[in-house]
Each structure stands twice: as structure tokens, then as C-alpha cells.
C-alpha positions as CSV (number, residue, x, y, z in Angstrom):
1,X,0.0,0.0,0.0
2,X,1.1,3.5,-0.8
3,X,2.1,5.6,2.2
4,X,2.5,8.8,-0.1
5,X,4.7,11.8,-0.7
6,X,4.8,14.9,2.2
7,X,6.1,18.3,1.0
8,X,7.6,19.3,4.6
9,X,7.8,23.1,5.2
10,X,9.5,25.1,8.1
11,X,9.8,28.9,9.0
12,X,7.2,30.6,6.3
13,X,7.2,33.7,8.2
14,X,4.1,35.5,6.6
15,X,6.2,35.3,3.5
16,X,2.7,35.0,1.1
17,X,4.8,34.7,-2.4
18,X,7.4,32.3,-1.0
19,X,4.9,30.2,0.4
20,X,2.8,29.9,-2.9
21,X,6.0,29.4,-5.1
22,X,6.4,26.3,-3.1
23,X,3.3,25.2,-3.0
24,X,3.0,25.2,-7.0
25,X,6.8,23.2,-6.9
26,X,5.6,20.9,-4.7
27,X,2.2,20.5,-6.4
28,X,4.1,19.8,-9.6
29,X,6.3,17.2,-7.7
30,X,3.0,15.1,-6.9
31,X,3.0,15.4,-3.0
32,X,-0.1,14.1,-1.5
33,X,0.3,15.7,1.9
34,X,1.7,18.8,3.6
35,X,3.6,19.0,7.1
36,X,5.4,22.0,8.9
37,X,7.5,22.5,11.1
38,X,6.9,25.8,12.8
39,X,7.3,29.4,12.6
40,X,4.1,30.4,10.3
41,X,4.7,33.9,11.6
42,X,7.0,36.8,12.2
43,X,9.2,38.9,10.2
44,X,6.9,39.6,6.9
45,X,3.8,41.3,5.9
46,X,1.4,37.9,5.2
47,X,1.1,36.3,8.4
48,X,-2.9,35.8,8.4
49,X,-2.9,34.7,4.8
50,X,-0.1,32.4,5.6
51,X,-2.2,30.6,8.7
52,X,-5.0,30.5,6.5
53,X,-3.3,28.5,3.7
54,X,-1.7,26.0,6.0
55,X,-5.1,25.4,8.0
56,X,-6.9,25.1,4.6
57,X,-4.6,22.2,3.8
58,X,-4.9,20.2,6.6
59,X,-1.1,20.6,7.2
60,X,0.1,19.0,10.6
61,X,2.2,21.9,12.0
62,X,4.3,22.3,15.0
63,X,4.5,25.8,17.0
64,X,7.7,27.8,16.2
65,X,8.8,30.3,18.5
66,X,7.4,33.2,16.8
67,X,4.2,31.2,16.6
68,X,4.4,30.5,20.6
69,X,5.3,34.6,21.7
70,X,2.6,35.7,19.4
71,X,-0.1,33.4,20.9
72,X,0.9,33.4,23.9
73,X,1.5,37.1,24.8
74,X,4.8,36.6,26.4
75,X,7.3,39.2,26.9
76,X,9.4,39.7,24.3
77,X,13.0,40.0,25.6
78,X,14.5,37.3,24.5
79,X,14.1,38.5,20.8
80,X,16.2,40.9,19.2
81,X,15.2,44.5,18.5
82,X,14.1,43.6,15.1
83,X,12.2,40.1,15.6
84,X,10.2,41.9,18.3
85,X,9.0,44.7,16.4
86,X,7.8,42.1,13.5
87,X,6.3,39.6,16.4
88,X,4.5,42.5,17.8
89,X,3.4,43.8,14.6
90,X,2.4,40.4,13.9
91,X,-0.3,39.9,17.1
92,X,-1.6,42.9,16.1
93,X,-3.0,41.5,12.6
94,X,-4.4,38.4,14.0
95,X,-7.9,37.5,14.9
96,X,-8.6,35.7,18.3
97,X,-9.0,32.7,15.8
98,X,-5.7,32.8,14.4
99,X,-3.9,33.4,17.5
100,X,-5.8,30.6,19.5
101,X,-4.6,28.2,16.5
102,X,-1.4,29.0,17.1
103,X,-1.6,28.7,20.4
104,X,-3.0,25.2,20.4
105,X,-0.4,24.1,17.7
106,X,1.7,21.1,20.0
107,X,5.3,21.4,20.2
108,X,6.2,18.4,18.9
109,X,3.8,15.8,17.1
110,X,4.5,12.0,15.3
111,X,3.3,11.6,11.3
112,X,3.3,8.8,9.3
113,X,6.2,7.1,11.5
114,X,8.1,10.2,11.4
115,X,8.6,13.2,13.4
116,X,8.3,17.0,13.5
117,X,9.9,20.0,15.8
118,X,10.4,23.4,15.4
119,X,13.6,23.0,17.3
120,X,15.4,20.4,19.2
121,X,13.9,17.2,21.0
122,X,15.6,17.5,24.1
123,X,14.5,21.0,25.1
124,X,12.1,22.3,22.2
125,X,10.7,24.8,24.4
126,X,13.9,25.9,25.2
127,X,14.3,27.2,21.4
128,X,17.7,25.8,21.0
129,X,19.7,25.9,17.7
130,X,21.5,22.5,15.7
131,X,24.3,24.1,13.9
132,X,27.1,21.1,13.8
133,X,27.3,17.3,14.8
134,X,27.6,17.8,18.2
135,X,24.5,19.9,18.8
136,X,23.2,17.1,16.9
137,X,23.8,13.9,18.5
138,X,22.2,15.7,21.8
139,X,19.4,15.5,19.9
140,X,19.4,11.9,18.9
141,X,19.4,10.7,22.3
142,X,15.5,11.9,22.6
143,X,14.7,11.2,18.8
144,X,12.4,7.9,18.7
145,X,11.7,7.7,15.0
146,X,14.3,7.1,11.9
147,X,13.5,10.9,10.5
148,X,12.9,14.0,12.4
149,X,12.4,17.2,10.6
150,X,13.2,20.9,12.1
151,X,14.0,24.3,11.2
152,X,14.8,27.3,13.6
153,X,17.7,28.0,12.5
154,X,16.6,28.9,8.7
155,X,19.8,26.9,7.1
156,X,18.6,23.6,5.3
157,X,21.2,20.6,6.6
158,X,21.0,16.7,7.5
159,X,22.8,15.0,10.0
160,X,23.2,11.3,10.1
161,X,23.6,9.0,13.0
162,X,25.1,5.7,12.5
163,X,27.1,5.1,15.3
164,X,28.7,8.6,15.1
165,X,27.1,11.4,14.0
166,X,28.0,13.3,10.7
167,X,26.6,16.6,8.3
168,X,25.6,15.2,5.0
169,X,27.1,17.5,2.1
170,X,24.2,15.9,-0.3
171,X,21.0,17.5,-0.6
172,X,18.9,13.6,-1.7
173,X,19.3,10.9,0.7
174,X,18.3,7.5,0.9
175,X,16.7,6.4,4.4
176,X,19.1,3.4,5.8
177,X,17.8,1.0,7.6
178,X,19.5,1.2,11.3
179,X,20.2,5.0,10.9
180,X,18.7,7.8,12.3
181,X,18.3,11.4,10.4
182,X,17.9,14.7,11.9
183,X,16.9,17.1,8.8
184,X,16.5,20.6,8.9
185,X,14.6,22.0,6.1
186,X,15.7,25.2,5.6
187,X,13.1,28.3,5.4
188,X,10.2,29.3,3.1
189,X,10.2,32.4,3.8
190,X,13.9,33.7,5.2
191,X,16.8,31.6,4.5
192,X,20.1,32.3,5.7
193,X,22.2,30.5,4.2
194,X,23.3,32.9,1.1
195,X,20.9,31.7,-1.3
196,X,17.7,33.7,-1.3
197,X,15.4,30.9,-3.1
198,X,12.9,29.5,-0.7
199,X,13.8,25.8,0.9
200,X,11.8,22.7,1.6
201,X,12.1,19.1,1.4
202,X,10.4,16.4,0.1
203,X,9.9,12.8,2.2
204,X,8.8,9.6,-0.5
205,X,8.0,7.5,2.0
206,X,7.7,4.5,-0.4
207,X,10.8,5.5,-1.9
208,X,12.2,6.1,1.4
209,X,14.3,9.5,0.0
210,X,14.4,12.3,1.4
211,X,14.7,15.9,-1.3
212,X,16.3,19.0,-0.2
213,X,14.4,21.9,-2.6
214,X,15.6,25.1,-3.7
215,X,12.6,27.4,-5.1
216,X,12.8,31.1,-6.6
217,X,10.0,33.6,-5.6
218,X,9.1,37.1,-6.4
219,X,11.2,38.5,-3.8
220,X,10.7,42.0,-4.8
221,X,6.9,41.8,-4.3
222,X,7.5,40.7,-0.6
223,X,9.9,43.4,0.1
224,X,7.2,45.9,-1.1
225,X,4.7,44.8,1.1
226,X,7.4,45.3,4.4
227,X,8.1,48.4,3.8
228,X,4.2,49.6,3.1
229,X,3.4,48.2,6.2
230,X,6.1,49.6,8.3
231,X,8.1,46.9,9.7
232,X,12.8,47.5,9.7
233,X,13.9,47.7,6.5
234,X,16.3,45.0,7.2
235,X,13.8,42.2,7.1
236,X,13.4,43.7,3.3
237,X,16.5,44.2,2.3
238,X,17.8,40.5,3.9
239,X,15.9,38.8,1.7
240,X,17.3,39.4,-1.6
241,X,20.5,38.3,0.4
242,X,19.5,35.1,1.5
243,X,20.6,36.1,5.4
């Protein structure tokens, strides 16, 4: 029997033309399910069109830390200048609706034998970042399934453990039996890693292979729509820069 193909998403970030240019990809790839992994919100201009989407799809989705201070009205210290302007920008254009769905979104969930965080197993509430191996194989130690997917830290990666842990330099991986895989799928709608195309990945369960995508978007049109509504021009101007 079939077990399908999941497009998995990770830190949209209101990004509206990101998040539609990988939906169309993804369409095109014949994915018959959608998951995320957290951060629907913060930073850009589309926040309540980008909750809308994901809810319209059925998409099993994890809370993100933007998702969590939004919803839950916590102080917003711990963010930088910048991410708290945008975050409190951002509860201010959602209904009690859209803020009670992200409140309610769990902070870890199981699909289809695999699993989803926003960030790490060990602590997710914690926000931590997996940069290297050794972040990593923390991580393993709680990790009960043979794939996790995360995001956080906007920089598409997967680490492999079998017996030690390694970074994989290749973007297509086969599942091995016996291994565990820890896969971050970079950001819809703010990557950081130099290349300013939207990431995502695609799971084939029956193939058992895992995809990491690269996908151009109208940047330009999403930079608009910052600076109409007011938020730092950085958050504009970072995204033609991939940073």
C-alpha cells in the first residue's frame, strides 16, 4: 500500500509569495500531503494569509517560537530589537481565531512514523539551535523515530547517525535502515544561508528519500509589502541576500 509523498515546510514567516511558489513546486512534484515544522509567523507582511493556507490544507504543523510569543503574549525580551518589532506587529494583525490556532499548535507531534519539531527534541521549548554534529547527537538521544524534521535556524542541513554522528554534504538521501536522520529543512520564507530561493524538502515514504528543494520567488513583491506596512527595512532588504 502507498504511504505517499509529504512536502515538509519550516519557517514561512508570513512570506505569502514564498509560500505559494512552493506550493505550485511541490504541487508539480506530486505530493499528497503537507507538514510543517513551525514558525508560520514573524518577520513579513502575510502572516494571516499564511495561517490561512496551512489550515486550509490540513497541514500538521508544530509551534515555532514566533508562533508560541505571538499566541501566547509573552514578553518579548529574549528576541532581538528587530524580531520583536515584527512579532509584535504580527499579534496585532491576527484574529482571536488565528492566535488561538497557534496557540494550540503542539510542540512536537509523530506523522506517518516520522517526526516534527520546530527545534530540538531534548528542550524544544527551550528554542535551541542544531548548527554542527555535536548539537546534533544531543538531539538523537531523545529522537524515537528514523527521521525528524526541524527548522529554527533557517539553514537547510542533515545530520546522520550511524554510530557517530555526521553533516551530509548531499542535498537527496536515501533512508538506511539502522540510521537515524535529523533534517533541517531550511526556510520558506527567510533563508540564511546565502541563497535567497525559498527551501523545503520532500519525504517519499515508499521511496524512502528524502529531497532538499531550492525554489525562486518574487522577492521583490515581498519586500514591497514590508516596507508599506512599516516593519525594519532589514527584514526587506535581507531577503534578496538570503541572510
Amino acid at each position: 500500500m502507498a504511504k505517499g509523498k509529504y512536502a515538509v515546510l519550516g519557517d514561512i514567516h508570513g512570506n505569502w509569495e514564498a509560500l505559494s511558489a512552493v506550493l505550485e513546486d511541490a504541487s508539480k512534484r506530486g505530493v499528497t500531503g503537507y507538514v510543517c515544522v513551525g514558525d508560520l509567523v514573524g518577520y513579513n507582511a502575510d502572516p494571516a494569509a499564511c495561517i490561512r493556507k496551512i489550515r486550509e490544507l490540513n497541514c500538521p504543523t508544530v509551534r515555532g517560537n514566533h508562533d508560541h510569543y505571538c499566541a501566547y503574549d509573552e514578553s518579548l525580551e529574549d528576541f532581538n530589537p528587530m524580531a520583536a518589532n515584527s512579532a509584535d506587529w504580527t499579534r496585532q494583525q491576527l484574529n482571536q481565531d488565528e492566535l488561538t490556532y497557534l496557540h494550540d499548535l503542539k510542540i512536537s507531534r509523530l506523522v506517518e512514523g516520522f517526526t516534527l519539531v520546530h527545534s530540538t527534541l531534548d528542550m524544544p521549548e527551550k528554542w535551541g539551535y542544531v548548527f554542527d554534529p555535536l548539537e546534533a547527537d544531543s538531539n538523537f538521544n531523545y529522537q524515537t523515530t528514523s527521521v525528524c524534521f526541524h527548522g529554527h535556524t533557517h539553514i537547510p542541513v542533515i545530520f546522520e547517525k550511524q554510530g557517530a554522528t555526521r553533516r551530509l554534504s548531499v542535498k537527496t538521501i536515501k533512508i538506511a535502515l539502522g540510521c537515524k536522520y535529523f533534517i533541517n529543512v531550511g526556510s520558506v520564507g527567510q533563508p540564511r544561508d546565502g541563497d535567497p530561493r525559498s527551501s523545503y524538502a520532500v519525504y517519499d515514504l515508499d521511496a524512502r528519500e528524502v529531497e532538499l528543494i531550492r525554489v525562486p520567488y518574487d522577492v521583490a513583491v515581498t519586500q514591497e509589502k514590508i516596507r508599506r506596512v512599516g516593519l525594519p527595512e532589514r527584514l526587506a532588504k535581507r531577503l534578496e541576500l538570503g541572510k
